[in-house]
N, C-alpha and C positions, 0 to 999 in steps of 0.2 A: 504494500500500500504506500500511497503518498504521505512523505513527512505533512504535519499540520503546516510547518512553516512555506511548503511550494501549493498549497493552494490558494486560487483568487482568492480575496478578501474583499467586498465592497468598500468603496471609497466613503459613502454615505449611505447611512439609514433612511429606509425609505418613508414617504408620508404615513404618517398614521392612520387608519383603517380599523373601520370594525372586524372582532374578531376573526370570525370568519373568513373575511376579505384577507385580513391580516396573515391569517396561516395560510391561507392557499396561495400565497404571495411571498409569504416564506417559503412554500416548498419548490415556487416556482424559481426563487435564488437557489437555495439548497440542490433542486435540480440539474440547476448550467452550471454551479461549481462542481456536483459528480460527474457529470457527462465530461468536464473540462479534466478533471482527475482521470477517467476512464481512455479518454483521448489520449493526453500527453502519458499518464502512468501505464497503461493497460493493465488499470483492474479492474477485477470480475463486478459484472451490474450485482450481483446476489452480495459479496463482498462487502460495496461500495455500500449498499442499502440499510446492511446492518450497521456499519461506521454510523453513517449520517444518524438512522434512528436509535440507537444508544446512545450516541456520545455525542454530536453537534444538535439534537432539538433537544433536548430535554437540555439543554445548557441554560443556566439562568445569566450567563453576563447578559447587562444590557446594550453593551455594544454589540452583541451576536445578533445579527439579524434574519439569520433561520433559526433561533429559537420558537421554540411555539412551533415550527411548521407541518401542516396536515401530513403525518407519514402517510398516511393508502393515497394521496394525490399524488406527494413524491415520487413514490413508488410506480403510481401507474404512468406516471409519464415517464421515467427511466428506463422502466420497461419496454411504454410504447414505442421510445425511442431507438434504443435496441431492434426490436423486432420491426418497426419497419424502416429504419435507415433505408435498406435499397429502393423505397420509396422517397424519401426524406429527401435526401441528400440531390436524384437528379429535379425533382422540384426547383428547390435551392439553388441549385446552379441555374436553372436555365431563368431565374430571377434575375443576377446578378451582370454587372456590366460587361459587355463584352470585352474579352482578354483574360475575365476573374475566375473561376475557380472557387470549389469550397473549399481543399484541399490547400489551396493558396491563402486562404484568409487567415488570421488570428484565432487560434485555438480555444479562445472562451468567446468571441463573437462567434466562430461556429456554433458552438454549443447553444447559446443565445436563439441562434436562427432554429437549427434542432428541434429544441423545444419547443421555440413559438409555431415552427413550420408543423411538426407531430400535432398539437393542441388544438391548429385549426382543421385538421384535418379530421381527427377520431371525437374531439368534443364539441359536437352542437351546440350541444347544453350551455355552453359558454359564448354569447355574444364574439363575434368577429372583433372588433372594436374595442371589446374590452381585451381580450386576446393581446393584442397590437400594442395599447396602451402597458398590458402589465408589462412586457417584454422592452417595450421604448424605456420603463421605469429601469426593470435591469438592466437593462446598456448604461443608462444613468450612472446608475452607483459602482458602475466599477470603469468608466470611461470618460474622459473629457473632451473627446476631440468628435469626429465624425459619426463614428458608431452607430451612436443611438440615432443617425439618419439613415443610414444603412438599414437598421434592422425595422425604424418605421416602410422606408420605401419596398424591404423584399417582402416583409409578410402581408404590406397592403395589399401589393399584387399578385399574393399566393393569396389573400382572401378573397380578391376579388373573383378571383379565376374559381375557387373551391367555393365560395358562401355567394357567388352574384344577386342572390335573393335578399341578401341583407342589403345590399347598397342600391336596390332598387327606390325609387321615392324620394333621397335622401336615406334612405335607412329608415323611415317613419315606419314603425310598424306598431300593433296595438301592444300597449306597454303589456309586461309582464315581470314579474320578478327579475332581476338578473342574479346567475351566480357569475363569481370571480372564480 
């Protein structure tokens, strides 16, 4: 496994959110730092899952910012991830600008994409939109520079392509609960 000290750390704590919101926002960090662990370390998804839920959520520092975070959403998105990268991944590229590469990008913006690219794919249940915004938030806190416009512009136009029902109208659709 990867020492504590080589994985991303976010730069900043994200907005405050109900709880709810809060952990499934945590796991959604918690998630791109294993995928980025998995990536650069190669270790095992089963491995990685128990690290995170023993020993990084139930953490109480308050600077941990997957503390709290929902394990079975973690879980099911590391997984998803997993199983269907060779879906995943040619999506991703063929978003990106021509010359790019996922293979070529930044090992925790891939991850980033990864996740948000899996999410919109396999959960409905999750507004498109909110999708995009949780994922712009993690580019946020662990990047200062372009990133977090990368990761808005590839997963808009993997949602648009995967959800175009949603951005019919504006997006206007009859309200209903959202989950994050």
């Amino acid at each position: 496994m990867t020492s504590a000290a080589s994985k991303p750390k976010p730069k900043s704590k994200p907005k405050a959110k109900p709880a709810a919101q809060a952990a499934r926002s945590a796991a959604r960090v918690g998630a791109v730092q294993a995928l980025y662990q998995m990536d650069v370390g190669g270790a095992d998804v089963t491995d990685v899952i128990r690290e995170f839920t023993n020993l990084r959520f139930p953490n109480t520092d308050t600077e941990e910012t997957i503390a709290g975070a929902d394990p079975a959403f973690f879980s099911e998105l590391l997984r998803g991830v997993v199983r269907r990268q060779r879906d995943v991944d040619p999506l991703i590229d063929q978003q990106l600008a021509i010359g790019w590469r996922l293979v070529r990008i930044d090992s925790l913006l891939r991850a980033i994409l990864r996740s948000g690219a899996f999410e919109l794919m396999e959960r409905p249940d999750v507004p498109a939109r909110v999708v995009i915004n949780e994922y712009i938030d993690v580019a946020h806190a662990f990047f200062n520079e372009d990133e977090p416009k990368v990761v808005n512009g590839v997963l808009d136009r993997i949602a648009h392509r995967l959800r175009p029902a949603e951005f019919e109208d504006g997006g206007h659709k009859p309200a209903k609960p959202a989950k994050t």
